[in-house]
N, C-alpha and C positions, 0 to 999 in steps of 0.2 A: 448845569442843566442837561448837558448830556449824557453823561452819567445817570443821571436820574432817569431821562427816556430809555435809556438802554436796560436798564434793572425792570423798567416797568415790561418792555416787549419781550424779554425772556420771558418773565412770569406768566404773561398771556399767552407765550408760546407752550411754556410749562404744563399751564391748564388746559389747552387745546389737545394736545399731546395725550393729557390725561382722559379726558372725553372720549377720545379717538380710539384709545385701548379700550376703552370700556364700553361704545358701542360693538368694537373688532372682535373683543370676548365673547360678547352674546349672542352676534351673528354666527359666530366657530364653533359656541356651545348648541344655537339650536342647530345650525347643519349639522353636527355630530349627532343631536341627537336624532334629527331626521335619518342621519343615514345606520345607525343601529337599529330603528324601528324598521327603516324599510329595510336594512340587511336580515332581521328577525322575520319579516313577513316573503322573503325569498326564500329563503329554509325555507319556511311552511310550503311556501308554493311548490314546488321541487320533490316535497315528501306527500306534498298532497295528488301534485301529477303522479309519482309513482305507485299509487293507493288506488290511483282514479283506473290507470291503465291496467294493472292487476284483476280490480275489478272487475271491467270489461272484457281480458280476455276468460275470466272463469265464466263469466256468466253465457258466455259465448260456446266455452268449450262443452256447458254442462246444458243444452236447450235441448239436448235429444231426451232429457229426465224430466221436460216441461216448464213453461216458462216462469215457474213459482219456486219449485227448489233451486233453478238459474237463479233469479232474485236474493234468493237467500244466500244462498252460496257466494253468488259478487260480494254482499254487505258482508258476510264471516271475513273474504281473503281483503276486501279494503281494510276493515278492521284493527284486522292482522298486520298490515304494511302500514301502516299509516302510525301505530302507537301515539297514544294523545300524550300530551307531555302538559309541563304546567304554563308553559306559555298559550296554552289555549284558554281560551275563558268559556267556554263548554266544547265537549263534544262534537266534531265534526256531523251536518247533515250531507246523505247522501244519496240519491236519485236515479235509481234504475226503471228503465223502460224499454219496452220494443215498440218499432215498427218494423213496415217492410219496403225494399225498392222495389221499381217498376216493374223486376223480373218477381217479384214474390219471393224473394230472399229475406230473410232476418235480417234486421239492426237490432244492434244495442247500444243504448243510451247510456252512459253513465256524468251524471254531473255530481260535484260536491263543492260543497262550502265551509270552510274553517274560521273561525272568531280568535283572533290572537288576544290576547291583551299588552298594553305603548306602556313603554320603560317612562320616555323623554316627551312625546307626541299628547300624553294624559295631561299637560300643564297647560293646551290647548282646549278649549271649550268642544266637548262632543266628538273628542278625542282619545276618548279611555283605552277606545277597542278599536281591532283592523279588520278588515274582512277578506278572507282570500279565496277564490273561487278556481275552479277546473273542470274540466269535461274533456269526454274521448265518445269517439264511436267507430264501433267496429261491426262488419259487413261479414255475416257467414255465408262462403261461399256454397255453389253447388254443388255436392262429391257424387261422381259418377263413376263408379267404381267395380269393378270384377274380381273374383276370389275365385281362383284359379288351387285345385287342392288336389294331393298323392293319393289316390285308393290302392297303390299297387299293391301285392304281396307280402313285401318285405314288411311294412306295416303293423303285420301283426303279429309279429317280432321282435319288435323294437319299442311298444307301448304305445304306437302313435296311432293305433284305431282305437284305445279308447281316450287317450290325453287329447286328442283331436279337436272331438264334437262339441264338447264345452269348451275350450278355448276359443275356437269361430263363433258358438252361443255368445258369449262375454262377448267379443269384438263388435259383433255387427251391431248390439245394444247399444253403441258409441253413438251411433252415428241415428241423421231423423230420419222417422220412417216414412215421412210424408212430402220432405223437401227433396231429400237423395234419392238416388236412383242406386243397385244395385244389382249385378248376377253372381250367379255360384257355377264355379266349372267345376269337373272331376276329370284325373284322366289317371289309365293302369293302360292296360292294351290298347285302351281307344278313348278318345274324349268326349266328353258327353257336357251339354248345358243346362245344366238340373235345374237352376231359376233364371228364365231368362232376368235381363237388368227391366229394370223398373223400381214404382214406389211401393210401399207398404211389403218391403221384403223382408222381415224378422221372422215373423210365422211361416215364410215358406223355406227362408236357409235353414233355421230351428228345423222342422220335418228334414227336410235333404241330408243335411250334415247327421240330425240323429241315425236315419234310415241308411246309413254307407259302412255302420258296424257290420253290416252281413257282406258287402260288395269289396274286401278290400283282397284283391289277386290280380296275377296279371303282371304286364312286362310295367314300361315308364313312357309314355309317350307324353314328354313334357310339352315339346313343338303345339302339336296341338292344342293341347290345354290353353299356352299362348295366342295360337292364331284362336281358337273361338272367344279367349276373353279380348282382345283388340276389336273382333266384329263386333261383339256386344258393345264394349266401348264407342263404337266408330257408329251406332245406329243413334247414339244420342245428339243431337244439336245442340254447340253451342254459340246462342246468339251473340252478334256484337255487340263489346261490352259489358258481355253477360260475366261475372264474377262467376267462375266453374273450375273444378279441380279432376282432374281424369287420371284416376289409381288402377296400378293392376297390383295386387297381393299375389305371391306366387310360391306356393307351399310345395318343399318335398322331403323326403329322407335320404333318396341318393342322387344318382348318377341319371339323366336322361339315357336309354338306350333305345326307343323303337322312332321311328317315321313310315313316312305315306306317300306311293307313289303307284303309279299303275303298271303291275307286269302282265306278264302273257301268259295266260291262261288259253291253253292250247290256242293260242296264235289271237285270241280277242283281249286288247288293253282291258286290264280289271283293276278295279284299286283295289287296294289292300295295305295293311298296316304290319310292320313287319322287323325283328330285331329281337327285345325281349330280356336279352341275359348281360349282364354283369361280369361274369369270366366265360374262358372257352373261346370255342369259333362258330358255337352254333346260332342258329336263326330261325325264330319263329312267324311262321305267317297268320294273321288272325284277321278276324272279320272286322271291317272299323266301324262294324252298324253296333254289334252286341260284343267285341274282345275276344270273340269265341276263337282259341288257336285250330286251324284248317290244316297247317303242315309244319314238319321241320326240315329244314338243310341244316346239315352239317358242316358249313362252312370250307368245305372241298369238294365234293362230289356226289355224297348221295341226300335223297330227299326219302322222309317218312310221315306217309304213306308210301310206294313206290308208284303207287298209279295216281298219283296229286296231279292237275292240270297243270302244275306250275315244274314239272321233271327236268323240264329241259332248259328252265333260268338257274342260270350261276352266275349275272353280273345287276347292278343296278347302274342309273345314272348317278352320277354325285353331285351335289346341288353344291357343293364346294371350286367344284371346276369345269363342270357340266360334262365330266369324263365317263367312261365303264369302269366300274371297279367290282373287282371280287366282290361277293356277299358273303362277306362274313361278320361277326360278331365286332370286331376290331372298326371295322372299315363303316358298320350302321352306327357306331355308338361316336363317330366322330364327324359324322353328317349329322346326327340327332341334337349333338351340342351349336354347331353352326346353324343349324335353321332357327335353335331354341334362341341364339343370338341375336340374329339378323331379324326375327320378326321383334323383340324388345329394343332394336334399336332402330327398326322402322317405328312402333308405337312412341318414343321417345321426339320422332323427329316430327310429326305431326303438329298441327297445329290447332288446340293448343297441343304441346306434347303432354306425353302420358306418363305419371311417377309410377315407377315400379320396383318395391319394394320384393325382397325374396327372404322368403323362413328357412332354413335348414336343420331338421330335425336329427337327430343320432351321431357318432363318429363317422358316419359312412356318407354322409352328406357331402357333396364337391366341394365347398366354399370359396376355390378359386372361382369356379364357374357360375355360381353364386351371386358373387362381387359381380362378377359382369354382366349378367342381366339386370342388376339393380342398377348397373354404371356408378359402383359404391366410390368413393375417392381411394380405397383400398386395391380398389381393382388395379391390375397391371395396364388393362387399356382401360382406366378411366377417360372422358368425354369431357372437360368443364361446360362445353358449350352445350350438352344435354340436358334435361332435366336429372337434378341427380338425385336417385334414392338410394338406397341403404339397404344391407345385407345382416340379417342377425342368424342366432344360433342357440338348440337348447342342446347341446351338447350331453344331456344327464339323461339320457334316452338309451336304452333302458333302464328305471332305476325307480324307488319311490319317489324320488325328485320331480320325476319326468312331465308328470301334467300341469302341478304349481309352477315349473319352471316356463312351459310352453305358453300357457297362461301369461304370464310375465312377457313373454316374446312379444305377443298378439298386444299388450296391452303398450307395449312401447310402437310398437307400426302406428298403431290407435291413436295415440298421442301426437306423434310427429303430423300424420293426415290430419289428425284437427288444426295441430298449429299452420298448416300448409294454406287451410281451410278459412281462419281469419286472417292475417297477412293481408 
């Protein structure tokens, strides 16, 4: 008999055994297949966020063309990124729109929706298909911005008074004409503010920048060109909170050599604008209303005219050490580089700070001193803790190259400032 009980409670353990693997099987087989579906529908998700954020920043990048070709344009680059594959069971829908925040700033909308079609999940009733879902939004900032630009001389020597004007044309086209704010500086002997900053500035830089083919003479007085694009920048407000991006662009061919300071003019403080030349020891003094040059020294002892109210100066103050030094050529063209610094890295420290990018047009261009007003990471005294921008170069100046390539220049600054501009 026992015997007999012991054969029977195997067999019942036997079959229990066997029950047990074969519920154990179909609970492993559908978590597997649960978790293939949902691993299928993470892909999706993952190529669909990448589709989604593309999206948003094109339609972002491209609002200054209006809010319809933006539209079009997000649906082409999601498209694009996104590749349907056959685990969709249609085509991705996808949903762009704007609003605006409380400052009157653009949003973009972008949502999307992807339909998979279930490997293992379809054996479930009302399970054929997945749905995967994404959304982004992105806020374009304010750009308040100054274009700070070479009229000197040397310019129309080098191709850069004609490769110029359409270049700046193209750039400013970047940007909205109703949102942003913008001025145009120019400076050769003296700096001038051809559009003050404000909105609706395409039609007045377009006139400025066209009308400066006849105006391009004259020493470099970068300095200035600086301090009036920082004024202009510094009259705009930004509110707190306010999403705003404050650019100064700062275009030249060479070397800063003139500044501004007041000498004595038979014995009464006058200001005057003063330096001019590239080699040599000479110095010229010039009007800082119209550039018009008034005298020369010769960087040791004589002045022409000889009857200049200015005969009897042969030193300046230097804004380097607050000393007297010689007036000479050597001695203005390396006060001219420190002021051109010192005020880019006052704009920088501000708050918000100011990004300032610099062009260098021809071989003759500094690009040490370049890098350091932009505070490029290239620069010897780069800043991390500054805002940092970026120093570029068309180097193909003079040449047929020279205007496609400046072009190129303007539309990479363009590029970075938008992306600075969603962020």
């Amino acid at each position: 008999m026992k015997l007999f009980r012991r054969s029977r409670s195997r067999e019942n353990e036997r079959g229990q055994i066997v029950i047990l693997v074969a519920v154990s099987l179909t609970l492993m087989l559908l978590f597997l297949a649960l978790a293939i579906d949902v691993g299928f529908a993470y892909v999706t998700k993952a190529k669909l966020s990448k589709a989604v954020d593309a999206a948003c920043l094109t339609a972002m990048k491209n609002l200054a063309q209006g809010q319809t070709t933006a539209r079009n344009l997000a649906v082409n680059s999601f498209n694009g990124n996104y590749n349907v594959s056959g685990l969709d069971s249609n085509p991705p829908s996808i949903n762009v729109t704007f609003s605006t925040d409380a400052y009157g700033q653009t949003l973009v909308n972008v949502t999307a929706t992807a339909t998979i079609r279930t490997f293992f999940m379809r054996m479930l009733p009302n399970r054929q298909t997945f749905s995967v879902s994404d959304g982004a939004q992105a806020t374009r900032g304010k750009l308040i911005m100054s274009l700070v630009l070479d009229r000197s001389g040397s310019m129309t020597s080098n191709g850069g008074s004609t490769a110029l004007p359409p270049a700046v044309i193209t750039f400013i086209n970047y940007f909205d004409n109703n949102n942003d704010e913008v001025a145009m500086i120019s400076f050769a002997s003296n700096a001038t503010v051809d559009v003050p900053i404000g909105y609706n500035f395409i039609t007045p830089i377009t006139n400025a920048v066209t009308a400066m083919k006849t105006k391009f003479s004259g020493g470099t007085f970068g300095p200035g060109g600086l301090s009036d694009a920082k004024t202009q920048n510094d009259s705009v407000s930004v509110q707190p909170g306010q999403n705003a991006v404050k650019v100064v662009v700062y275009f030249t061919d060479g070397y800063v050599n003139t500044i501004q300071d007041k000498l004595s003019c038979s014995g009464t403080p006058t200001l005057y604008n003063y330096g001019g030349y590239d080699s040599g020891s000479s110095v010229d003094v010039f009007d800082p209303s119209s550039g018009t040059s008034l005298a020369t020294y010769d960087g040791v002892s004589k002045w022409t005219p000889t009857t200049t109210c200015l005969k009897n100066v042969t030193k300046f103050t230097s804004a380097i050490n607050g000393q007297l030094k010689s007036l000479n050529r050597t001695n203005v063209t390396a006060d001219a580089k420190y002021r051109a610094l010192q005020t880019a890295t006052a704009m920088r420290a501000e708050n918000p700070g100011m990004l300032v990018y610099s062009i260098g047009l021809g071989s003759s261009a500094d690009q040490a001193f370049l890098q350091q007003i932009a505070n490029d990471p290239a620069s010897s005294t780069y800043d991390p803790n500054q805002p940092v921008g970026e120093a570029v170069f068309a180097s193909k100046c003079p040449s047929t190259q020279c205007s496609a390539e400046l072009q190129q220049v303007f539309q990479t600054i363009a590029a970075k400032i938008l992306l600075r501009l969603t962020q």
